[in-house]
PAZA-819911 format. One record per residue (C-alpha): residue in one letter; z, x, y. Coordinates in nm, 4 decimals. Layout:
BEGIN
<r><r>a</r><pz>Z</pz><px>X</px><py>Y</py></r>
...
This chain:
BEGIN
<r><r>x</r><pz>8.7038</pz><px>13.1196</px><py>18.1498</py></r>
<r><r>x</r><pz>8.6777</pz><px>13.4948</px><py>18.0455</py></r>
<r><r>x</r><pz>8.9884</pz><px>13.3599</px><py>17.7674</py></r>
<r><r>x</r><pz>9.2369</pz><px>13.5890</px><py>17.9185</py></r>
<r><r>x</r><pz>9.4669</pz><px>13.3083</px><py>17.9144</py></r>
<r><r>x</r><pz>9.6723</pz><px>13.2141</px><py>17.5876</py></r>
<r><r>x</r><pz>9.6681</pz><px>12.8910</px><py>17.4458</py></r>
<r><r>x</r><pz>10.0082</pz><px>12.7563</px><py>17.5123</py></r>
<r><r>x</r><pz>10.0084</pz><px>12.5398</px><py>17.1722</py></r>
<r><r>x</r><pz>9.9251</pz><px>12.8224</px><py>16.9216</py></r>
<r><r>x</r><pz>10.1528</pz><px>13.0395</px><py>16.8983</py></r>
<r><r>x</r><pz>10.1371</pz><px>13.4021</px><py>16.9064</py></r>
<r><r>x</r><pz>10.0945</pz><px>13.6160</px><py>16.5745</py></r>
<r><r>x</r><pz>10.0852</pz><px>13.9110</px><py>16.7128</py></r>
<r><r>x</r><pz>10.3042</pz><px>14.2172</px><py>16.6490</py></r>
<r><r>x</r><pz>10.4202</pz><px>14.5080</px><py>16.8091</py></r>
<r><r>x</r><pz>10.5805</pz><px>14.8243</px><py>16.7496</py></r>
<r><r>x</r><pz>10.9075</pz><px>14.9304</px><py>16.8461</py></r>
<r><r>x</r><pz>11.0635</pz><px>15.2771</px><py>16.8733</py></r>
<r><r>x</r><pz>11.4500</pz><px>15.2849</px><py>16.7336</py></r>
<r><r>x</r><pz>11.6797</pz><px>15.5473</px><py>16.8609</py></r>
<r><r>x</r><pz>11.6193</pz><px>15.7278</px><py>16.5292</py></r>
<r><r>x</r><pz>11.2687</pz><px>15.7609</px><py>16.6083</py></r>
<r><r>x</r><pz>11.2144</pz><px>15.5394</px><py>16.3155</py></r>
<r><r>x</r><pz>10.9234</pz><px>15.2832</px><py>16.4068</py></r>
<r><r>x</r><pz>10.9534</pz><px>14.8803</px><py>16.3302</py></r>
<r><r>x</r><pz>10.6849</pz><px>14.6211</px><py>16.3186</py></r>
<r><r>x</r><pz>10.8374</pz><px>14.3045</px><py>16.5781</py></r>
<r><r>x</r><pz>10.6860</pz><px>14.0120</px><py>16.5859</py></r>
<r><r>x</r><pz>10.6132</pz><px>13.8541</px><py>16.8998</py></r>
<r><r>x</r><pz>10.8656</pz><px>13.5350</px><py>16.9088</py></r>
<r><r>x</r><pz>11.0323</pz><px>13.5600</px><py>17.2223</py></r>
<r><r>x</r><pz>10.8452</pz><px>13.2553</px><py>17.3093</py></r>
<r><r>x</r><pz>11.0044</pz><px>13.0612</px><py>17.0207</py></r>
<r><r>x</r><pz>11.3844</pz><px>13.0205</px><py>17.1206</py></r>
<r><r>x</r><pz>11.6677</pz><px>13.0992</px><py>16.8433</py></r>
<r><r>x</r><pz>11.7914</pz><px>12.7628</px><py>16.7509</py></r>
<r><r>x</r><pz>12.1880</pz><px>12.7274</px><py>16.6904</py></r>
<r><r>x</r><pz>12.4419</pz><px>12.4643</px><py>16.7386</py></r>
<r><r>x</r><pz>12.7657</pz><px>12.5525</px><py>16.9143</py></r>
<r><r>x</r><pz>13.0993</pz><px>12.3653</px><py>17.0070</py></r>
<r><r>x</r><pz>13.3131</pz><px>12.3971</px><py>17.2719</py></r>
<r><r>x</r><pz>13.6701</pz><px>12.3227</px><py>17.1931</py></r>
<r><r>x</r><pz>14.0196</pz><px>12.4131</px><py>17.3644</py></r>
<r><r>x</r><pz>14.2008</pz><px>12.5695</px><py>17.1151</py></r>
<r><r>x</r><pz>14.4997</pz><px>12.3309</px><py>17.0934</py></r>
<r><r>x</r><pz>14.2440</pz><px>12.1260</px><py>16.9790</py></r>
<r><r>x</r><pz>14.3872</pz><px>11.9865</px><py>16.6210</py></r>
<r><r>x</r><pz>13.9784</pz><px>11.9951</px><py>16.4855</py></r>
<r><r>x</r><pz>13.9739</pz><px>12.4049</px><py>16.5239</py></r>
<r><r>x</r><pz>14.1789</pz><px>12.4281</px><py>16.2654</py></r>
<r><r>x</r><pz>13.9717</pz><px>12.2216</px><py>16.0311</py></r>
<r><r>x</r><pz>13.6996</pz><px>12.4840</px><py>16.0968</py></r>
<r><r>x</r><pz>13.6439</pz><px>12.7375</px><py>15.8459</py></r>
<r><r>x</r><pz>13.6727</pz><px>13.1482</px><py>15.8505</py></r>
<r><r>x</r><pz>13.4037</pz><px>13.2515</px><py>16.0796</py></r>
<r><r>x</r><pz>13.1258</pz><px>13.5427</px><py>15.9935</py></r>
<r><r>x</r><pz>13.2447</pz><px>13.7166</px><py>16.2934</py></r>
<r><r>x</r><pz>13.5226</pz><px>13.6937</px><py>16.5642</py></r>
<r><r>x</r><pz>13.4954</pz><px>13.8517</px><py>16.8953</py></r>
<r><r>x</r><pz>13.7856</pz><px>13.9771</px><py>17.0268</py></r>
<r><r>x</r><pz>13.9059</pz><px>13.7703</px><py>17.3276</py></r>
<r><r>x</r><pz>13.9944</pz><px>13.8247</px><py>17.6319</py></r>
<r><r>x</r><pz>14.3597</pz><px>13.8749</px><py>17.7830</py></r>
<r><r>x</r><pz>14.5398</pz><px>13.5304</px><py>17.8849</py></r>
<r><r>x</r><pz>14.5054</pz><px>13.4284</px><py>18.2456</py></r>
<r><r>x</r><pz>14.7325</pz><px>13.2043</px><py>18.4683</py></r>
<r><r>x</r><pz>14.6277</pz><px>12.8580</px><py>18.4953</py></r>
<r><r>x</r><pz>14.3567</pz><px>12.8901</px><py>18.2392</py></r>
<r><r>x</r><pz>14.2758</pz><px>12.7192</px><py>17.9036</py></r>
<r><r>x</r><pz>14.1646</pz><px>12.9633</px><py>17.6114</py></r>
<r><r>x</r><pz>13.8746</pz><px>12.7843</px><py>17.4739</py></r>
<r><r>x</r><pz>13.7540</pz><px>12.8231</px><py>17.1540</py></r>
<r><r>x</r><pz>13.3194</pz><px>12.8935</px><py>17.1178</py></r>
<r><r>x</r><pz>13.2395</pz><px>12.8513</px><py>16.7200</py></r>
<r><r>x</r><pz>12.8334</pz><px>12.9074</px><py>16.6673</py></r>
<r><r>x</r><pz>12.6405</pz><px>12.8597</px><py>16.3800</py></r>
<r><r>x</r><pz>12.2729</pz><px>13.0240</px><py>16.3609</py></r>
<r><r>x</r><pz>12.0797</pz><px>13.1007</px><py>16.0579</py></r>
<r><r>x</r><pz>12.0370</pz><px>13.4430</px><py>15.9647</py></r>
<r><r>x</r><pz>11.6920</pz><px>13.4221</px><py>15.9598</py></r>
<r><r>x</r><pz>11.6729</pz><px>13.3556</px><py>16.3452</py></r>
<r><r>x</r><pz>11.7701</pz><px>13.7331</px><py>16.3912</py></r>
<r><r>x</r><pz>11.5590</pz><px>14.0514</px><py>16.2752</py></r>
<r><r>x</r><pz>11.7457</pz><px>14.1806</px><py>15.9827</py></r>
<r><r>x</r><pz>11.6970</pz><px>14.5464</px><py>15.8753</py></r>
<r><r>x</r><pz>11.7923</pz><px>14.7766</px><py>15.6482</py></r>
<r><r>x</r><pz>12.0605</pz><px>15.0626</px><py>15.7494</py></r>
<r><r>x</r><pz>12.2099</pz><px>15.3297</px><py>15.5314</py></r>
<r><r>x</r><pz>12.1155</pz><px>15.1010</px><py>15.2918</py></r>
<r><r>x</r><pz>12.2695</pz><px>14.8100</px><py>15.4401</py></r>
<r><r>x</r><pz>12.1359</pz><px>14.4731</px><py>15.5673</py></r>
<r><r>x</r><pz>12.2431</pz><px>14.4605</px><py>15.8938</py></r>
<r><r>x</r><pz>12.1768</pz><px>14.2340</px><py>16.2328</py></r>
<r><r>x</r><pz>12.2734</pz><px>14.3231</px><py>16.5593</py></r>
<r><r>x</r><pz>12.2587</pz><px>14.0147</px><py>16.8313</py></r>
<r><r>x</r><pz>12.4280</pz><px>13.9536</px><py>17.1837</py></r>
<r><r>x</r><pz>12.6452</pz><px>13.6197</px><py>17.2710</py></r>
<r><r>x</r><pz>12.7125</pz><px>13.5179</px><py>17.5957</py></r>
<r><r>x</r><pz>12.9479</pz><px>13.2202</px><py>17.7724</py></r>
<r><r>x</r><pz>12.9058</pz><px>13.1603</px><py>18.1513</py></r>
<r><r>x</r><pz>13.1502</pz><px>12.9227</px><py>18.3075</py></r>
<r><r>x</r><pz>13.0122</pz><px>12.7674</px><py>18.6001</py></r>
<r><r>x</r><pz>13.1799</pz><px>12.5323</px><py>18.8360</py></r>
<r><r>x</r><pz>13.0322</pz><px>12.2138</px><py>19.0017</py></r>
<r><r>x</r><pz>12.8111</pz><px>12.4144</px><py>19.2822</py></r>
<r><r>x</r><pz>12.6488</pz><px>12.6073</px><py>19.0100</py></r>
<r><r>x</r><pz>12.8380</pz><px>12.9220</px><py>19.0735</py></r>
<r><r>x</r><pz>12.9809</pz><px>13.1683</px><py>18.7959</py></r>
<r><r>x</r><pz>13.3419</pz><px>13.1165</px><py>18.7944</py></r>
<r><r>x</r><pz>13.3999</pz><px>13.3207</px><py>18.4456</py></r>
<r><r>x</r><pz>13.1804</pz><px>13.4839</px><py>18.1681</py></r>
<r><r>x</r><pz>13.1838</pz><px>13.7213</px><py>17.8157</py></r>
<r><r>x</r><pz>12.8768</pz><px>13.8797</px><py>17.6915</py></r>
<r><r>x</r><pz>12.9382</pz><px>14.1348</px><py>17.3933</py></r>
<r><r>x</r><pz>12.6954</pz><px>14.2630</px><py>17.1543</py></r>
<r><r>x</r><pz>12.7435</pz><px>14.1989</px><py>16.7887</py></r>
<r><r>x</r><pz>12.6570</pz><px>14.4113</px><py>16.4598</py></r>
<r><r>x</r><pz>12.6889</pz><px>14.2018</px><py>16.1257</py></r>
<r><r>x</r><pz>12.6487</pz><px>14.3831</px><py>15.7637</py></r>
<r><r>x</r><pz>12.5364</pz><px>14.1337</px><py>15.5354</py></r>
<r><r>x</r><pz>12.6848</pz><px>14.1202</px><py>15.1856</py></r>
<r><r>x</r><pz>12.3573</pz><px>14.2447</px><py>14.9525</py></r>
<r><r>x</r><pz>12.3972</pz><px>13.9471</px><py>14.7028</py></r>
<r><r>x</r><pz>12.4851</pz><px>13.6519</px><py>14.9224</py></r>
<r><r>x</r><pz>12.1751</pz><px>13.8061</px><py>15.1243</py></r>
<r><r>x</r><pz>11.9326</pz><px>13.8095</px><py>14.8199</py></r>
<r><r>x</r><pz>12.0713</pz><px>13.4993</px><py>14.6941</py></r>
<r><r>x</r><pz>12.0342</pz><px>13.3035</px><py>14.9823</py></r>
<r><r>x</r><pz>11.8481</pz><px>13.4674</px><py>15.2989</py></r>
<r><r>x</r><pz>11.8634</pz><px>13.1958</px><py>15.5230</py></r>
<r><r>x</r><pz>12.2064</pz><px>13.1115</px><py>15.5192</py></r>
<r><r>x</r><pz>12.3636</pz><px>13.0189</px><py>15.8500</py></r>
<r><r>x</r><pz>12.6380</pz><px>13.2713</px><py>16.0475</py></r>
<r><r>x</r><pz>12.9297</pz><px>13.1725</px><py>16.2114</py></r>
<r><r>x</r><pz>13.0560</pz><px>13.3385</px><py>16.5145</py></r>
<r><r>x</r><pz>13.3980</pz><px>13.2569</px><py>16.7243</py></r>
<r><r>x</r><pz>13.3684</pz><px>13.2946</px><py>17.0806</py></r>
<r><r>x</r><pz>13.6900</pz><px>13.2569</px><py>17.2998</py></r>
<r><r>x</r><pz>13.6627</pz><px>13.1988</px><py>17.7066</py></r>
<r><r>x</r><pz>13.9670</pz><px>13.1003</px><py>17.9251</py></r>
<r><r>x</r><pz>13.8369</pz><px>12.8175</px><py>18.1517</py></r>
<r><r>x</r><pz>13.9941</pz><px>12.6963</px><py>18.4578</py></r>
<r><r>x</r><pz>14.0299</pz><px>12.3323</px><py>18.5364</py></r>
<r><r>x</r><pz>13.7533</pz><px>12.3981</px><py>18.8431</py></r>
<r><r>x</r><pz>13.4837</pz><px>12.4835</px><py>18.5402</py></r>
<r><r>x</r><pz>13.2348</pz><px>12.2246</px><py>18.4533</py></r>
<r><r>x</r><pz>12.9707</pz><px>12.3447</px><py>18.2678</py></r>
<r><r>x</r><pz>12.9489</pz><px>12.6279</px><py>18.0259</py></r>
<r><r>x</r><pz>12.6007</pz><px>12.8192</px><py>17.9338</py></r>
<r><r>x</r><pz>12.5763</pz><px>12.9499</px><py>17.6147</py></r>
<r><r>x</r><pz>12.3590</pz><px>13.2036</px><py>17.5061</py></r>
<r><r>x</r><pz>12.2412</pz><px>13.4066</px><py>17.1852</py></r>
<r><r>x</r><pz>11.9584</pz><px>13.6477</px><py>17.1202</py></r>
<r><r>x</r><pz>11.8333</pz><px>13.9067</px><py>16.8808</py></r>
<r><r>x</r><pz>11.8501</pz><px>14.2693</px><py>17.0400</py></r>
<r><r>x</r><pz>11.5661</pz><px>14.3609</px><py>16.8701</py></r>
<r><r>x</r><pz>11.3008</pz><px>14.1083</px><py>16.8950</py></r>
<r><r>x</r><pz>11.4349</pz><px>13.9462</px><py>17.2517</py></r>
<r><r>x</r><pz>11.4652</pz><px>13.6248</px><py>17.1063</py></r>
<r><r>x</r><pz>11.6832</pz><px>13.4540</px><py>17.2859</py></r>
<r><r>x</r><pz>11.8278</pz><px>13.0808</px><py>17.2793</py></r>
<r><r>x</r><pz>12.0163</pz><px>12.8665</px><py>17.5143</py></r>
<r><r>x</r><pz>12.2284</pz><px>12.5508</px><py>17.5928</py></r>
<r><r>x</r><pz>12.4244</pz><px>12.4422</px><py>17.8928</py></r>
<r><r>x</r><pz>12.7393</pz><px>12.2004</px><py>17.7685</py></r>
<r><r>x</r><pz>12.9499</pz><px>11.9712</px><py>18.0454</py></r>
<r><r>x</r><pz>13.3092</pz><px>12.0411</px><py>18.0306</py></r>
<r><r>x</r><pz>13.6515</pz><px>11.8763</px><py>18.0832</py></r>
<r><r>x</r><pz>13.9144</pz><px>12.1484</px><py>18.1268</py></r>
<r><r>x</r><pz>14.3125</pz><px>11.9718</px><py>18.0552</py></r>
<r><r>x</r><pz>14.5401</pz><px>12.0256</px><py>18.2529</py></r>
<r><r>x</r><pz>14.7356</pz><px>12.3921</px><py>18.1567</py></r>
């Protein structure tokens, strides 16, 4: 009654400041309750369709081979303008975290990869076109115990922060 409480439909406009390492100071707006929107695919990587997919934005490294494990392939694709893009030494840069948990039918974490990620952005494609989608490669070994895999992406910045949980069949290795 005393309108403490937020109205759940509109969203928020408000903004708050941030202190960077540098003791430079950014304007954020609050959007952590708007998720980050991006489609992903989970693919072994024998698969014949990964290598119909193009050159990715960014590849993280993977991790070592394991016995009796399938390397699995992660390809994302978020817009740009998802993430808070600012300018460093001149450069357009965005700096955002990925994350693959593979959990097996009880729910538990049977294997994961979380890195951080900082992407310069080429000035003109930038200017030209400041919404254009990223791509990102992932790469997980699954085991043929895994079921589901939940995939994560946020903005370090903001705390945006999306999320999507995709069934999985792991072949036989």
């Amino acid at each position: 009654a005393d309108g403490s409480l937020r109205d759940a439909k509109k969203p928020s406009n408000n903004t708050r400041t941030r202190l960077l390492p540098n003791g430079e100071k950014l304007e954020v707006a609050e959007l952590k309750d708007n998720p980050i929107i991006f489609h992903a695919s989970v693919l072994p990587v024998s698969d014949p369709a990964v290598a119909s997919l193009g050159k990715a934005s960014g590849t993280l490294s993977p991790p070592p081979p394991k016995k009796k494990s399938v390397p699995f392939l992660i390809p994302y694709t978020v817009p740009i303008d998802a993430f808070t893009v600012r300018n460093v030494d001149g450069k357009h840069q965005i700096v955002l975290g990925v994350a693959a948990i593979a959990l097996n039918r009880d729910g538990n974490p049977e294997e994961h990869d979380a890195q951080q990620v900082t992407m310069v952005l080429k000035e003109e494609m930038y200017r030209r076109n400041p919404d254009l989608p990223i791509t990102l490669d992932q790469q997980l070994n699954l085991a043929k115990d895994d079921q589901f895999l939940h995939i994560g992406i946020w903005d370090t910045v903001s705390g945006r922060f999306g999320s999507i949980e995709v069934p999985i069949q792991v072949p036989k290795h």
